[in-house]
C-alpha positions as CSV (number, residue, x, y, z in Angstrom):
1,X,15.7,-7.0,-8.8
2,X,17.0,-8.3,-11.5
3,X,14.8,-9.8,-14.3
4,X,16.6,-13.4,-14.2
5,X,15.4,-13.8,-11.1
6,X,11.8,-13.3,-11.7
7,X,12.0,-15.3,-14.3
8,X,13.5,-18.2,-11.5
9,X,10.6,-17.7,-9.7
10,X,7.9,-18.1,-12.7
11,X,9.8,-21.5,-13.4
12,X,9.6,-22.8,-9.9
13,X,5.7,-21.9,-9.8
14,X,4.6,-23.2,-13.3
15,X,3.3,-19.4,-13.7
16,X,2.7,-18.5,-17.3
17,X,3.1,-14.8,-18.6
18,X,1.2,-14.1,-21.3
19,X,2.8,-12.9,-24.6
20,X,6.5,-11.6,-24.2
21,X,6.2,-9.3,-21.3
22,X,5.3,-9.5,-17.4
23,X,1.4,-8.3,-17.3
24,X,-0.8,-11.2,-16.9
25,X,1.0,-14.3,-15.5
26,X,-1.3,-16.9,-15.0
27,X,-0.6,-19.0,-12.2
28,X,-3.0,-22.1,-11.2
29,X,-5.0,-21.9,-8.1
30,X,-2.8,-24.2,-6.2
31,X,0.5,-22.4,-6.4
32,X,-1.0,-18.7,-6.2
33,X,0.0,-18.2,-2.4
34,X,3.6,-19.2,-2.3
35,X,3.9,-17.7,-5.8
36,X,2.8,-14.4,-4.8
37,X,4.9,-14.6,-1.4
38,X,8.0,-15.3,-3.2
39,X,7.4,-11.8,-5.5
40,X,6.7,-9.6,-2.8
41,X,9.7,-11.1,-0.5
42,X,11.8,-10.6,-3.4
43,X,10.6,-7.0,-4.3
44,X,8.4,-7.4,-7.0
45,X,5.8,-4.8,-7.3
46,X,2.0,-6.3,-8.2
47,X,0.0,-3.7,-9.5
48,X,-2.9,-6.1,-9.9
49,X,-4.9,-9.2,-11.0
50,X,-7.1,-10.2,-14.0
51,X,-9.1,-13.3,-14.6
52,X,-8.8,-16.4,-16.6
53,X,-10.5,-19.5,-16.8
54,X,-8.6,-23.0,-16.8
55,X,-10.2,-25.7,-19.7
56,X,-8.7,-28.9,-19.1
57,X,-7.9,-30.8,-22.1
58,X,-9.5,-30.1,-25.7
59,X,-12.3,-29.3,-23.8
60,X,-14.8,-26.1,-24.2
61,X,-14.2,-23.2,-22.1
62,X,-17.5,-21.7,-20.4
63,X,-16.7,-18.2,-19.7
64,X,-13.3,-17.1,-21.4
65,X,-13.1,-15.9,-24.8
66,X,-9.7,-17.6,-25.4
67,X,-5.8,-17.6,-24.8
68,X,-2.6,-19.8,-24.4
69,X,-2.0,-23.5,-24.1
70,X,-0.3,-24.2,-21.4
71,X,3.0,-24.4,-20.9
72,X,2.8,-27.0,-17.9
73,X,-0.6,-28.2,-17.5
74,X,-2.6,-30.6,-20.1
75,X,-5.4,-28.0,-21.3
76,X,-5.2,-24.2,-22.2
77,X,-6.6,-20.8,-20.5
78,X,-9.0,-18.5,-21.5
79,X,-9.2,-15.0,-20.8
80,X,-12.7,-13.5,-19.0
81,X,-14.0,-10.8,-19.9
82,X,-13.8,-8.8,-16.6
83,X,-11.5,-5.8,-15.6
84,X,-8.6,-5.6,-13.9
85,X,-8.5,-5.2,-10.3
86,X,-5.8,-3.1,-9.6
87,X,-4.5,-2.9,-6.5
88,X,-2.1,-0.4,-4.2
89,X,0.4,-2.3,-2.1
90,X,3.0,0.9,-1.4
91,X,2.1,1.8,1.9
92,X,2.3,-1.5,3.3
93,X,4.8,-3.7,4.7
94,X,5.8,-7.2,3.4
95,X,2.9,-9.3,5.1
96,X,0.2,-6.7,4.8
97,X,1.3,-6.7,1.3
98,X,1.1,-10.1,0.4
99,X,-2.3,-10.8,2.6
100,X,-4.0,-8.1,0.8
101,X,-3.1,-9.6,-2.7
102,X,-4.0,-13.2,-1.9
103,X,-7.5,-11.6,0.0
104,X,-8.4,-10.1,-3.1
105,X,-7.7,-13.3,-5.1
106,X,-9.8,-15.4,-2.5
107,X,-12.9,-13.1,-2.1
108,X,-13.5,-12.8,-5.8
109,X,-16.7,-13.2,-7.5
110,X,-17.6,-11.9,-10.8
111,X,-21.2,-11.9,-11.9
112,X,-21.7,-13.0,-15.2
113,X,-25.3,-12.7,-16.6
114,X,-27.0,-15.9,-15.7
115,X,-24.7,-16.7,-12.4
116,X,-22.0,-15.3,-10.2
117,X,-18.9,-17.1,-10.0
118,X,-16.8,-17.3,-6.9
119,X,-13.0,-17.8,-6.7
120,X,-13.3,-20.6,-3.7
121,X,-15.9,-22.4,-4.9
122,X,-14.4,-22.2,-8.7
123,X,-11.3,-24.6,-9.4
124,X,-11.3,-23.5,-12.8
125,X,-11.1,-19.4,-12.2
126,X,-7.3,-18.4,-12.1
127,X,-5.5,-15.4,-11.5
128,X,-3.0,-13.6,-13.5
129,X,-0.7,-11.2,-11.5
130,X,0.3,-8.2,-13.3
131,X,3.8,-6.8,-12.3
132,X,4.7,-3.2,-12.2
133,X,8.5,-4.4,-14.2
134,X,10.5,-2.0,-16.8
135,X,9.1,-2.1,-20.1
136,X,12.0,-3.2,-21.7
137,X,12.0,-6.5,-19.7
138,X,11.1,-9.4,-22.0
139,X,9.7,-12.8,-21.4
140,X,12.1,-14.9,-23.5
141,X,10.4,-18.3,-22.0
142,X,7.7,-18.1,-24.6
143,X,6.9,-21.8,-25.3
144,X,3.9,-22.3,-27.0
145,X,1.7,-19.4,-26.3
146,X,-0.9,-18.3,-28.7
């Protein structure tokens, strides 16, 4: 695939990648399903999902130690201190592939040390999709990342 189309399909979705490259691309929790059907349909490998937490505005972040202003959005993400869940789509086909990915998004729940925090119940927690891309691909839609 080539990388101006992946870059297509970040605009259409409002998804943010963090930095210059394609690991950790933020997307907001309303645009995460079509987003990630559009990358596996096209061929895009996801090799798996970290965690960031939406602050609207100027306002305080709870959980996330810090990160990028949006690009699209009024308010700014912050990254949580969790690890990455990686995740193995190569034996699948296209719709087992992109169920899996969007079941591991939905069922999350990280425990942090006074609550546990559940993706459904959680506007604010949003995925990042990391994408298995050469490493020479660059992000040149930077905006105003920090």
């Amino acid at each position: 695939m080539p990388k101006e189309h992946l870059d297509r399909i970040l605009l259409k979705h409002k998804a943010q990648p963090v930095g210059t490259g394609y690991i950790d691309i933020i997307i907001k929790q309303d645009k995460y399903q079509l987003f990630i059907q559009d990358l596996i349909e096209t061929g895009f490998e996801i090799k798996g999902v970290s965690w960031w937490e939406w602050c609207e505005g100027e306002n305080e972040c709870n959980y996330g130690l810090g990160g990028p202003r949006s690009n699209y959005y009024n308010g700014w993400f912050a990254e949580i201190p969790t690890k990455v869940d990686d995740i193995e789509l190569q034996e699948l086909n296209i719709e087992e592939s992109i169920n899996k990915v969007i079941d591991l998004i939905q069922n999350k729940s990280i425990q942090f040390s006074h609550e546990t925090v559940q993706f459904k119940k959680s506007d604010w927690l949003t995925p990042a999709i990391w994408l298995g891309v050469p490493d020479d691909w660059e992000n040149k839609a930077v905006h105003n990342n920090s």
